[in-house]
N, C-alpha and C positions, 0 to 999 in steps of 0.2 A: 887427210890424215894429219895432216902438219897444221892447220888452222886451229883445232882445238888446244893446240899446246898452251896457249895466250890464257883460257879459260876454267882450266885447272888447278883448282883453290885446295890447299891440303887442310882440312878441316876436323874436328872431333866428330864424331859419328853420332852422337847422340845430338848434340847442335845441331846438327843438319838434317837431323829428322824432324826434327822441331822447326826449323825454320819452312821448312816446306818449299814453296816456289814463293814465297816471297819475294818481293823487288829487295834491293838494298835502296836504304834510303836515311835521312835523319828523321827521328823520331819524336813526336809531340808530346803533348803534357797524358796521355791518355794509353797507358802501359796496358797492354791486354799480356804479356807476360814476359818475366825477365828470367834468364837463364845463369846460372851459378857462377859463369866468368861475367856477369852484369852487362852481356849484348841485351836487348830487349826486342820485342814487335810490339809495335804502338801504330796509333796512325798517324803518317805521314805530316811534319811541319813544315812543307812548302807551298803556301795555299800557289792553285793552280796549277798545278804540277802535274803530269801526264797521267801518273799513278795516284789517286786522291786516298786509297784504301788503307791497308794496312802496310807496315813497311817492315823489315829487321835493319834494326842498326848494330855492327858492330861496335867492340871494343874500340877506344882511340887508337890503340895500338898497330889494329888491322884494317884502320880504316883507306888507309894509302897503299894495300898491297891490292886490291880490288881495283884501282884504278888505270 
């Protein structure tokens, strides 16, 4: 019951249907689609990287409340 508190991200609701299960991730030159506050999913820029597929990157903003 107490474990998930860490993992509970307060997000807009339409972002988060869009994002899907997406990993979070930095995002490469190659934008499959960018969302109205300019988070985007693209594929992933860290060659070798566990997840090599598509990623969502947030906002600079939000990028350090996810960690």
């Amino acid at each position: 019951m107490y474990s998930d508190l860490f993992y509970v991200v307060p997000t807009d609701a339409r972002i988060n249907q869009l994002r899907s299960n997406y990993p979070y991730g930095i995002g490469g030159t190659t934008n499959y689609y960018t969302f109205t506050n300019t988070s985007k999913i693209s594929n992933s820029a860290i060659p070798n990287y566990v997840y090599t597929g598509r990623v969502y990157e947030p906002i600079n903003e939000f990028k350090g409340d996810v960690a």
